[in-house]
N, C-alpha and C positions, 0 to 999 in steps of 0.2 A: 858792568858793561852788558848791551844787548847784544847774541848773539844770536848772528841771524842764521834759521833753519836750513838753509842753501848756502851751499858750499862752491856752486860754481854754474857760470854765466848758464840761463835758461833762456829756450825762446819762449815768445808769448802769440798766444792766438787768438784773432777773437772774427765774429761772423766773415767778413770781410777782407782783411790783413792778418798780416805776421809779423810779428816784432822779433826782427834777428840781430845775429852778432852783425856788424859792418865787415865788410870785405874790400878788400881793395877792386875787384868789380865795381864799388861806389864810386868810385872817386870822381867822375866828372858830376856826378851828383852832388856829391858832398862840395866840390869845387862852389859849383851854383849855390848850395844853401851858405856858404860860409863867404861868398864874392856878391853875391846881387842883391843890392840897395832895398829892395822893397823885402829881402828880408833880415837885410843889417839894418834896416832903420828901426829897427823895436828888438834889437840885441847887442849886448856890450859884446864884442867880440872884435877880434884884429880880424880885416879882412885878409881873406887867401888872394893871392898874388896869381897863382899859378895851381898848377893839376899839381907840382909837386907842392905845395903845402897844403894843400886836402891831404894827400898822400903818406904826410906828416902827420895829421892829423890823426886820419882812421888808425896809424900805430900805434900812436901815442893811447887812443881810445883802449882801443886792444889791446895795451898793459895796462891801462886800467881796470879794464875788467875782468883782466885773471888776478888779477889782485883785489877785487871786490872792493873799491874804493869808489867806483862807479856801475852802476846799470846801465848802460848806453844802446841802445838799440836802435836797429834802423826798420823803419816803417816799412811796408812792401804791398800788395795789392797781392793777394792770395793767386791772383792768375797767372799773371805774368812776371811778378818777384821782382820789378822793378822798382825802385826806393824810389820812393812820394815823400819822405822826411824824417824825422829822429825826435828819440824823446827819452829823454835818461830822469833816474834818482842818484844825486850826487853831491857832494859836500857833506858829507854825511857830519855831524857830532861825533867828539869825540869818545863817546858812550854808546854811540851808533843807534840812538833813539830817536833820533832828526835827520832827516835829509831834504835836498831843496829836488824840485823837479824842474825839468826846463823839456821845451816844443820848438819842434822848428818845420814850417812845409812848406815845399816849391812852390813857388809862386802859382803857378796852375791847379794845385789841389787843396789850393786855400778858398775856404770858404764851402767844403762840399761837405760837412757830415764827420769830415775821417776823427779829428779829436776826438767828439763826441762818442765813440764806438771806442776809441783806443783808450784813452783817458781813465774809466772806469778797473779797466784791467789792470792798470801799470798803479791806482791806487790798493787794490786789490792785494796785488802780490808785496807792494810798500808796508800795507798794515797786516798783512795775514802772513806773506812769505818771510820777510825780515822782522816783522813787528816794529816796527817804528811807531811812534806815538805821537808825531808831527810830519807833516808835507809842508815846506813853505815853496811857494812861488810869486817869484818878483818879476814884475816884467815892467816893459816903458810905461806911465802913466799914461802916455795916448794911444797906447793897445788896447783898445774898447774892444776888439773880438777875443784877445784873450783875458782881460779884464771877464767880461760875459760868463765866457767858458769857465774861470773857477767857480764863479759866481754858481751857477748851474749845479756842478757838483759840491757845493757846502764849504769851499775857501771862503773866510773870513779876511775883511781889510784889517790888517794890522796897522802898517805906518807910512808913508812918504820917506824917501833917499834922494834927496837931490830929482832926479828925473824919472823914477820909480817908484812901484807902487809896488807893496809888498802884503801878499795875502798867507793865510796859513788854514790847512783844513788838521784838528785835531782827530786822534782814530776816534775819541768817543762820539765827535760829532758825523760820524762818517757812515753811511748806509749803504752798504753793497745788496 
């Protein structure tokens, strides 16, 4: 079994933003990321109803990651620590040598750069901080910007699921 070097949830920093724990502070954020159509239409997800099932959410989040069964992080803008969107490593293997990543950003700060700057880090700390030996990311086949974005940093197409397109970046092919 790999065991991973960290033993408990870290934030992540990079020029720009911070990747923190979620807070219930989030929650009309996380409401939006997890309610509005432009960005459930390219994620399997139950949409949130209400601020209490965000609310449900960010807990549930937050035993998972004192249990280290997920990374979950919420994006933030180094100025003002307002969450712009989230990005976990999760489902790990049961060997803990795989895990899947998933991305998610409000609608307004799609498209400006932020993946591209966070992205790098959270593979970083997957192959350096836990040593994982695979990253898979599946997303909708008609998510052509994040289709692009793995593309960019060395995700490989693996295979087609129904409406899904699954890629995977291995650590040997991976260049930090």
């Amino acid at each position: 079994m790999n065991e991973a070097k960290y033993y408990q949830f870290r934030e992540l920093t990079t020029e720009h933003y911070c990747l923190k724990q979620l807070s219930t502070d989030d929650v009309n954020e996380i409401f939006i990321l997890r309610s509005d159509k432009r960005v459930l239409e390219f994620l399997d997800l139950q949409k949130a109803e209400s601020t209490d099932d965000a609310l449900k959410f960010i807990n549930k989040i937050l035993n998972e990651n004192s249990k280290l069964d997920w990374f979950y992080w919420g994006i933030t803008e180094k100025e003002n620590q307002k969450l712009v969107g989230t990005i976990c490593l999760w489902n790990f293997s049961g060997d803990r040598v795989q895990a899947d990543i998933g991305f998610a950003l409000l609608p307004e700060f799609q498209g400006k750069g932020i993946m591209i700057e966070i992205l790098p880090k959270v593979l970083e700390f997957g192959f350096n901080e836990l040593n994982l030996n695979c990253i898979i990311g599946e997303t909708a086949a008609k998510n052509i910007k994040s289709i692009k974005l793995m593309e960019k940093f060395g995700f490989k197409y693996e295979k087609d699921l129904n409406e899904f397109t699954v890629y995977s970046l291995e650590k040997n092919r991976y260049c930090n």
